[in-house]
C-alpha positions as protocol buffer text, in pm:
chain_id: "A"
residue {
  index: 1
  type: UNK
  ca { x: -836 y: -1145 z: 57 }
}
residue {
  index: 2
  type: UNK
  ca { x: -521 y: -982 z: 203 }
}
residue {
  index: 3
  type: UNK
  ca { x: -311 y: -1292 z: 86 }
}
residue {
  index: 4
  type: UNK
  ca { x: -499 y: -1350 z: -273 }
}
residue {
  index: 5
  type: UNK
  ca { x: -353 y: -999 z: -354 }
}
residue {
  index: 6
  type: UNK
  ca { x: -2 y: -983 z: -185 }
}
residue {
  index: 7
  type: UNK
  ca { x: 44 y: -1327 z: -418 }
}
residue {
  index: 8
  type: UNK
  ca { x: -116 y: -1169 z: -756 }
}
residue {
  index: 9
  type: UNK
  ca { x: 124 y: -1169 z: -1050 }
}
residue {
  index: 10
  type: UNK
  ca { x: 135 y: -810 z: -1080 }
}
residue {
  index: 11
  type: UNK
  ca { x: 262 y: -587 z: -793 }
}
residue {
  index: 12
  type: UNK
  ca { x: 289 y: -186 z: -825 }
}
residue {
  index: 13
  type: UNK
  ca { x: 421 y: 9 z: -591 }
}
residue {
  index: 14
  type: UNK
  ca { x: 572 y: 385 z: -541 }
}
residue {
  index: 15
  type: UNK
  ca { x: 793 y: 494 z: -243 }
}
residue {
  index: 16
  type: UNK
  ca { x: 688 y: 761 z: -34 }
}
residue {
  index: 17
  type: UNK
  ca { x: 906 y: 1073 z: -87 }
}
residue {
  index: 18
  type: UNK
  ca { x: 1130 y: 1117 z: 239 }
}
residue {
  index: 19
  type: UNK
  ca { x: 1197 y: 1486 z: 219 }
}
residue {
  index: 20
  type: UNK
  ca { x: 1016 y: 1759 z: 123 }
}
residue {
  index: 21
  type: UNK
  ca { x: 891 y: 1791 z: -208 }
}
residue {
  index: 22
  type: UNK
  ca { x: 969 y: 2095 z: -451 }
}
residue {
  index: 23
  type: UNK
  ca { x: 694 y: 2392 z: -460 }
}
residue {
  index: 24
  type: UNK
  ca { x: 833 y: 2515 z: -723 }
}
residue {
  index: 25
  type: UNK
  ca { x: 844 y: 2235 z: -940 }
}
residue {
  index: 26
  type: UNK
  ca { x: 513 y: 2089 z: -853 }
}
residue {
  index: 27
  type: UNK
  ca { x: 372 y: 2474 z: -923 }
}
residue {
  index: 28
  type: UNK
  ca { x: 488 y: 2417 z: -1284 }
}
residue {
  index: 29
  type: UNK
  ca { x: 463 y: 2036 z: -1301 }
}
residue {
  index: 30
  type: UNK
  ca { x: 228 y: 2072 z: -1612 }
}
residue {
  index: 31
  type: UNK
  ca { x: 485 y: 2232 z: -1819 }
}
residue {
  index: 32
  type: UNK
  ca { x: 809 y: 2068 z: -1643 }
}
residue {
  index: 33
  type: UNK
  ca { x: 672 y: 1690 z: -1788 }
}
residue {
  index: 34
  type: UNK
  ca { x: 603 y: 1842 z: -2144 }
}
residue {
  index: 35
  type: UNK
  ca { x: 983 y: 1790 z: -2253 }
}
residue {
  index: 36
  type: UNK
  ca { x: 921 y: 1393 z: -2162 }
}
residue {
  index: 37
  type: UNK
  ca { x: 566 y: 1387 z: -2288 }
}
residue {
  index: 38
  type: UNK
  ca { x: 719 y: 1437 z: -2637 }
}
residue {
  index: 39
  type: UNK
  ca { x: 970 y: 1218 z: -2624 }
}
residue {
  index: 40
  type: UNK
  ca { x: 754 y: 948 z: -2537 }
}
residue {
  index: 41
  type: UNK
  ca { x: 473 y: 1009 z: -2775 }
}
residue {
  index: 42
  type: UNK
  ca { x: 751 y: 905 z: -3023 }
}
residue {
  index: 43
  type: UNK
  ca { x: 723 y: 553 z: -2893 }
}
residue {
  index: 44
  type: UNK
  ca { x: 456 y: 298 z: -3071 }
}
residue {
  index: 45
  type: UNK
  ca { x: 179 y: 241 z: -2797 }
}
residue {
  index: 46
  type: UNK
  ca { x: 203 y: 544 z: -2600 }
}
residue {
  index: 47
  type: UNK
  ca { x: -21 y: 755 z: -2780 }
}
residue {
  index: 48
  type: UNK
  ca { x: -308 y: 487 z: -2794 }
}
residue {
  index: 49
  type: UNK
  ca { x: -210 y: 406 z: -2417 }
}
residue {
  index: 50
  type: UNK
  ca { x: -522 y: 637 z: -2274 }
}
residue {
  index: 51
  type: UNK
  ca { x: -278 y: 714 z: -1992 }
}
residue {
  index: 52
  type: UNK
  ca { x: -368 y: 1086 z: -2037 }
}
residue {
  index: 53
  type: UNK
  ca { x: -622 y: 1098 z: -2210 }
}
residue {
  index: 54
  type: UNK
  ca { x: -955 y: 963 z: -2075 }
}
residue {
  index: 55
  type: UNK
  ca { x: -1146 y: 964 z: -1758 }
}
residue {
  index: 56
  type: UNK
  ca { x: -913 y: 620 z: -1690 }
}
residue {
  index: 57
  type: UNK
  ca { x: -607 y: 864 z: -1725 }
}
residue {
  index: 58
  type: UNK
  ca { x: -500 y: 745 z: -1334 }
}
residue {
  index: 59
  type: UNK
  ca { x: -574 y: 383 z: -1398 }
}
residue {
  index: 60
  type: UNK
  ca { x: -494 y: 235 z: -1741 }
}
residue {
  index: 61
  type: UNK
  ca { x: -248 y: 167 z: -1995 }
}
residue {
  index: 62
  type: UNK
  ca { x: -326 y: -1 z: -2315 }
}
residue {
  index: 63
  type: UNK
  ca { x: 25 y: -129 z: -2480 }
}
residue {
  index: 64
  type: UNK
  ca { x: 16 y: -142 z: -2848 }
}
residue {
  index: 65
  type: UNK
  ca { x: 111 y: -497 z: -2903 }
}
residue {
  index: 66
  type: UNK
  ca { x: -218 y: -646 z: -2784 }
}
residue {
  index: 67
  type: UNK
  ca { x: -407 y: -748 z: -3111 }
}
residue {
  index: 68
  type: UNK
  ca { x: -65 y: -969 z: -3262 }
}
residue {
  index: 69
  type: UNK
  ca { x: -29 y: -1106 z: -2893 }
}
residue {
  index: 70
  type: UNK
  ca { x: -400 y: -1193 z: -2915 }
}
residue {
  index: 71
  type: UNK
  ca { x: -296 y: -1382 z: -3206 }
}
residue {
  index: 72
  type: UNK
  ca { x: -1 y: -1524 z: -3095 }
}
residue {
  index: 73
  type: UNK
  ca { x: -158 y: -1712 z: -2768 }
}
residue {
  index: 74
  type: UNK
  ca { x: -461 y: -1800 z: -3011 }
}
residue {
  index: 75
  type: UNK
  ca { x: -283 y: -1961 z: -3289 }
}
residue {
  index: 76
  type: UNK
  ca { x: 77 y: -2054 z: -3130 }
}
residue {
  index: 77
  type: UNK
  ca { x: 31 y: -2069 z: -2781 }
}
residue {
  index: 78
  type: UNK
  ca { x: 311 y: -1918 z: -2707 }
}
residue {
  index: 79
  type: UNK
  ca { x: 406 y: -1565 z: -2468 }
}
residue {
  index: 80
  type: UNK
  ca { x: 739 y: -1408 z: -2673 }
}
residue {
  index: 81
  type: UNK
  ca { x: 987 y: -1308 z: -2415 }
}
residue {
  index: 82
  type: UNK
  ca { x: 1087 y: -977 z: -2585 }
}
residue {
  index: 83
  type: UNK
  ca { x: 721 y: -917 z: -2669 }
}
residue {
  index: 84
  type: UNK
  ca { x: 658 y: -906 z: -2260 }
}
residue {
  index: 85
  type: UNK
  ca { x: 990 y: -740 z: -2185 }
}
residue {
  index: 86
  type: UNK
  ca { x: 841 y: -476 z: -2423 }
}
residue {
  index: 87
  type: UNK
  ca { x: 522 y: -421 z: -2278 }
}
residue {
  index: 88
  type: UNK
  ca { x: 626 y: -423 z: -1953 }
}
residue {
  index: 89
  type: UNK
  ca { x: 910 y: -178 z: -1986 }
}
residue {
  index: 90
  type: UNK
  ca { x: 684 y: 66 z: -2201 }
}
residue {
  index: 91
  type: UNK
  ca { x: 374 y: 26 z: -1914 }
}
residue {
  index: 92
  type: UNK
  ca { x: 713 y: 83 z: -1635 }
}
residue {
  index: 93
  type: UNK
  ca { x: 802 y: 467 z: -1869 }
}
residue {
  index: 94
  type: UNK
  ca { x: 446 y: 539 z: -1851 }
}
residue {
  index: 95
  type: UNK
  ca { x: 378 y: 503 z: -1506 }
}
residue {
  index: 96
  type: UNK
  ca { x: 690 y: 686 z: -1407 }
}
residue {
  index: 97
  type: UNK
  ca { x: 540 y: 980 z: -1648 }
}
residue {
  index: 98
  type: UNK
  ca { x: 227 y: 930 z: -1444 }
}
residue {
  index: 99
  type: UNK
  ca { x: 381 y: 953 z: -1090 }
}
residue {
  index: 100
  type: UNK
  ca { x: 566 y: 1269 z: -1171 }
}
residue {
  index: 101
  type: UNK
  ca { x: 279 y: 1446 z: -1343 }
}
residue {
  index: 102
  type: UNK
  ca { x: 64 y: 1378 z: -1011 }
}
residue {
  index: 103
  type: UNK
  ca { x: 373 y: 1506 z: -817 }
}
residue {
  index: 104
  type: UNK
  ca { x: 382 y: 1248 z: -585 }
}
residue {
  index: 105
  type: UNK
  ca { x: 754 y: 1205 z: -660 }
}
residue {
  index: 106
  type: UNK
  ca { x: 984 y: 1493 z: -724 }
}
residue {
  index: 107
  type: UNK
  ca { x: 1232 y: 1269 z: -959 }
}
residue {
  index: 108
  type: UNK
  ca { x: 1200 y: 1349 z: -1332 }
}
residue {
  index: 109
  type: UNK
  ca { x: 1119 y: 1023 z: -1539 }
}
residue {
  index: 110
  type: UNK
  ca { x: 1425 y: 819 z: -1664 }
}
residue {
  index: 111
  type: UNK
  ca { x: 1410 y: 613 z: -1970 }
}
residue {
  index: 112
  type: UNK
  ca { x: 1514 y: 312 z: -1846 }
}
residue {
  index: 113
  type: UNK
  ca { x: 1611 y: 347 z: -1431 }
}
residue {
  index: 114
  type: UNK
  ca { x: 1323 y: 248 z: -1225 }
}
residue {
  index: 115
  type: UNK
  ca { x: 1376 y: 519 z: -959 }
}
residue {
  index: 116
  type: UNK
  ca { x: 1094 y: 492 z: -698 }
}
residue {
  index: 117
  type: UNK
  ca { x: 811 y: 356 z: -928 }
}
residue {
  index: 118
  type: UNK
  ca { x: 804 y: -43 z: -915 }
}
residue {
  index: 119
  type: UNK
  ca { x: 592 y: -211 z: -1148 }
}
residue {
  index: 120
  type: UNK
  ca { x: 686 y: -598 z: -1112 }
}
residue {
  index: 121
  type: UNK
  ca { x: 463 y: -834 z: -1357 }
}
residue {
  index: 122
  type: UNK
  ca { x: 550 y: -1230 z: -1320 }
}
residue {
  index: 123
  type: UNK
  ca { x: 641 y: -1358 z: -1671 }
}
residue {
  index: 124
  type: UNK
  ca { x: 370 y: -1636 z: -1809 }
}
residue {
  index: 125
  type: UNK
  ca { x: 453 y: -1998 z: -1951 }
}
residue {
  index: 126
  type: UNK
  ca { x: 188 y: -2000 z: -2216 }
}
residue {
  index: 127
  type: UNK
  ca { x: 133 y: -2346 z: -2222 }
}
residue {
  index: 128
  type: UNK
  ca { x: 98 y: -2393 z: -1833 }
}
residue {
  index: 129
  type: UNK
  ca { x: -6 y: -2086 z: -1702 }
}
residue {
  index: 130
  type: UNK
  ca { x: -234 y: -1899 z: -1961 }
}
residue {
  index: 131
  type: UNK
  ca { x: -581 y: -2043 z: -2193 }
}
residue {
  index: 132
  type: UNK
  ca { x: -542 y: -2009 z: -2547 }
}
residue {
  index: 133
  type: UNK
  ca { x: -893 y: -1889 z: -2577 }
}
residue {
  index: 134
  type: UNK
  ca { x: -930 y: -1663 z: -2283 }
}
residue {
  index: 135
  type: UNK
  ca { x: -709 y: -1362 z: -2480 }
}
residue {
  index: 136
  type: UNK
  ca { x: -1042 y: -1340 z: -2711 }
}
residue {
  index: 137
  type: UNK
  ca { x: -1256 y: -1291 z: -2442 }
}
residue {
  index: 138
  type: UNK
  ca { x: -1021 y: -1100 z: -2128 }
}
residue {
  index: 139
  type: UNK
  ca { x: -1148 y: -728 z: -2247 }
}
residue {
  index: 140
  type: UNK
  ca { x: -1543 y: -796 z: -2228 }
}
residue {
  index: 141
  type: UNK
  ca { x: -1497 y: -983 z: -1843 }
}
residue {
  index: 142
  type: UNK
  ca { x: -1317 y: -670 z: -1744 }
}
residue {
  index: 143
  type: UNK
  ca { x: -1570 y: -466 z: -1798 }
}
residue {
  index: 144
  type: UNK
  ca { x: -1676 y: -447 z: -1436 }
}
residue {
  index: 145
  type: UNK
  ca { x: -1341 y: -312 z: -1324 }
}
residue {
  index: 146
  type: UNK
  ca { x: -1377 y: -63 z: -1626 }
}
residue {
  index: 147
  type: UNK
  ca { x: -1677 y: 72 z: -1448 }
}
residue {
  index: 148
  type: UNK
  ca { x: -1488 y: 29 z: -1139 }
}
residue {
  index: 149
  type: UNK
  ca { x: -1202 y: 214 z: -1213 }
}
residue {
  index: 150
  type: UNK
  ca { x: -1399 y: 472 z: -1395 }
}
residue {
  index: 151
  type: UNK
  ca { x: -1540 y: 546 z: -1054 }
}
residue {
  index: 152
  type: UNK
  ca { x: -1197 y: 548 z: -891 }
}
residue {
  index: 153
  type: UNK
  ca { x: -1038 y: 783 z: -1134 }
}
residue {
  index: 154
  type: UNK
  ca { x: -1283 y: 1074 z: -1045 }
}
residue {
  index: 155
  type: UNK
  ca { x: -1176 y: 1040 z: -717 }
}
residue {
  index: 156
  type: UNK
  ca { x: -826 y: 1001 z: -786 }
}
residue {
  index: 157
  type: UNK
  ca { x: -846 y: 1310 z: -976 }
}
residue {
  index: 158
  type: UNK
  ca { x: -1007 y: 1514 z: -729 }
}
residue {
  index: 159
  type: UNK
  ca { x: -719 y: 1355 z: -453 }
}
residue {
  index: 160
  type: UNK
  ca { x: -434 y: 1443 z: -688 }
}
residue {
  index: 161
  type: UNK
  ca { x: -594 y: 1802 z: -741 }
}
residue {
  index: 162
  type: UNK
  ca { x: -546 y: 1844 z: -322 }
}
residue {
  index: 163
  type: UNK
  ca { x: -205 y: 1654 z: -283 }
}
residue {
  index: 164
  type: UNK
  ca { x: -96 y: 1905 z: -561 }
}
residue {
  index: 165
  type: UNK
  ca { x: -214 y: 2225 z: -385 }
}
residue {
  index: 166
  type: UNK
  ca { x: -60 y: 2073 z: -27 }
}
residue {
  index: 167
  type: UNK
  ca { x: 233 y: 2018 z: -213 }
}
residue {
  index: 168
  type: UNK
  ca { x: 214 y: 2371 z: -270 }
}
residue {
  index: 169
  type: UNK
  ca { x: 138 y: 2500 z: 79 }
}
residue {
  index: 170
  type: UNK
  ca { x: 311 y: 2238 z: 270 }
}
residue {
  index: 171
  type: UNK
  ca { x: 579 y: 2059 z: 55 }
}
residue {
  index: 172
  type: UNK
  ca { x: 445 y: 1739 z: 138 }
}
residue {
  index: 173
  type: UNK
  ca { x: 216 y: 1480 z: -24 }
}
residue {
  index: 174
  type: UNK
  ca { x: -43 y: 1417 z: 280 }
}
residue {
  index: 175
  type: UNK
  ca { x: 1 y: 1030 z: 286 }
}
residue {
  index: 176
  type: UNK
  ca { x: -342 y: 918 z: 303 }
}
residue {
  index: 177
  type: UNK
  ca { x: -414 y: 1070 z: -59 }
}
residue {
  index: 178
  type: UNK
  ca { x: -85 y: 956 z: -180 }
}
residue {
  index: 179
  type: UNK
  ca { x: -183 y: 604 z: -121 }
}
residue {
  index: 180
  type: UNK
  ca { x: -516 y: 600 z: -235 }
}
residue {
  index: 181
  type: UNK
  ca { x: -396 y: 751 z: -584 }
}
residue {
  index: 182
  type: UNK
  ca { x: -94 y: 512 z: -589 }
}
residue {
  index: 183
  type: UNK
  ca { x: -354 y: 253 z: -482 }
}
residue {
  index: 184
  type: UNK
  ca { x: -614 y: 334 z: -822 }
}
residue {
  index: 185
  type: UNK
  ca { x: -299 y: 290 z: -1082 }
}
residue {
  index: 186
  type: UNK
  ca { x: -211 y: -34 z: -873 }
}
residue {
  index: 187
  type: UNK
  ca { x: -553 y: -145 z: -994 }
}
residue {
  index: 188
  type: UNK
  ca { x: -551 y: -27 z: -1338 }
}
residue {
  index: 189
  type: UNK
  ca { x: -215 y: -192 z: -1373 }
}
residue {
  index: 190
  type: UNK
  ca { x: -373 y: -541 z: -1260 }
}
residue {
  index: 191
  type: UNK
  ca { x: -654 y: -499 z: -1492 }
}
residue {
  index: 192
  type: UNK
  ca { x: -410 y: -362 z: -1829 }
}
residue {
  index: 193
  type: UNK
  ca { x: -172 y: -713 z: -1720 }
}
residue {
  index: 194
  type: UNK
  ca { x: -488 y: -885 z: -1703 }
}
residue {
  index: 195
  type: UNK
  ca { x: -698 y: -766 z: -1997 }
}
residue {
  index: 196
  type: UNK
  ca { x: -439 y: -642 z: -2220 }
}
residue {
  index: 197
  type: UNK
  ca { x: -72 y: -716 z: -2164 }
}
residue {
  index: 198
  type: UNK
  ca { x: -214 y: -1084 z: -2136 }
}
residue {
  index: 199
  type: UNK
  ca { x: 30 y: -1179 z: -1838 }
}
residue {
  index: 200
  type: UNK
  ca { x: -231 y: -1362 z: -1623 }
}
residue {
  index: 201
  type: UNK
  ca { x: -575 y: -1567 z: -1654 }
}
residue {
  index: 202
  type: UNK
  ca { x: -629 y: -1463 z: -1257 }
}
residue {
  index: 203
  type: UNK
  ca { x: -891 y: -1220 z: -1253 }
}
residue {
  index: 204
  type: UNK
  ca { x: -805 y: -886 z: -1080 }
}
residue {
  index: 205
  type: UNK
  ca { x: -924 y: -843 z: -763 }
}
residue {
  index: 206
  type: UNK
  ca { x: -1167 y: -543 z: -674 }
}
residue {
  index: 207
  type: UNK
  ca { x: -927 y: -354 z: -481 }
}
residue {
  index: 208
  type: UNK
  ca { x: -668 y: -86 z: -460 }
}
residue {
  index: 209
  type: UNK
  ca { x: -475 y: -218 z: -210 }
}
residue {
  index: 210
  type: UNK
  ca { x: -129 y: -391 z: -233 }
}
């Protein structure tokens, strides 16, 4: 199992901080991420990406290029470059967003530098790697790690909640809760490459770890 996952197509991964974190700005995260919150609900996608919205909020991103892709692979069989380059750089914002709003990094999301958030997705040969018909059909066989991750997230919640008030007390993200929330996006960003982003016809496996 171990070497099925270290080999899947999608990695995700976020560095430990290695010095204290701010109190002060993980006291006011909520407000400090507003100012990037806006500018990124001016990108297509964002706003229909869930990421903050749902009880998948830790887990999943939904890019909004995923109906014309659908077609695309259908009709064409074909995997645009700039269409993936797209999706993956817009799912790479988000989670940055989504790493600094749980506070488990103190650095405050760049546009386009990775910083410590690494979200690396292998790029497809349609014709070789993916099935035409499977885009049709991806969203219902994910269903399981929908109810899965649904699960996860109310536990990730509840673990960001106490990593947040640590944070507080102690300046630092106690490392066991840090990976198990790192560990439920890591997940949800298999099962969005998978279901959505269209990157892979290997089926996620059921677990958070790398």
């Amino acid at each position: 199992m171990a070497s099925s996952q270290s080999d899947y197509p999608v990695q995700f991964s976020v560095d430990y901080p290695d010095r204290p974190l701010s109190r002060l700005t993980t006291l006011f995260r909520i407000i400090m991420v507003i100012p990037i919150l806006i500018v990124a609900a001016l990108i297509p996608g964002f706003i229909n990406s869930g990421q903050f919205g749902g009880s998948e909020q830790v887990a999943i991103s939904v890019p909004l290029v995923w109906l014309p892709l659908v077609l695309i692979l259908v009709f064409r069989h074909k995997y645009p470059r700039w269409w993936f380059d797209w999706n993956l750089e817009l799912s790479r914002f988000v989670y940055r967003i989504e790493v600094y709003f749980m506070a488990l990094r103190d650095e405050y999301p760049s546009t386009d530098e990775h910083q410590a958030v690494h979200l690396d997705i292998d790029y497809p040969n349609a014709e070789t790697d993916l099935n035409r018909w499977l885009p049709l059909i991806k969203w219902l066989l994910a269903i399981p790690h929908y109810i899965v991750l649904a699960i996860l997230s109310i536990f990730a919640f509840i673990a960001v909640v106490l990593g947040w008030i640590m944070v507080i007390i102690t300046a630092r993200y106690p490392r066991a809760l840090f990976d198990f929330v790192v560990g439920v996006i890591r997940y949800g960003a298999r099962v969005q490459a998978y279901a959505y982003m269209l990157t892979t016809d290997r089926y996620p496996p059921f677990s958070i770890n790398p």
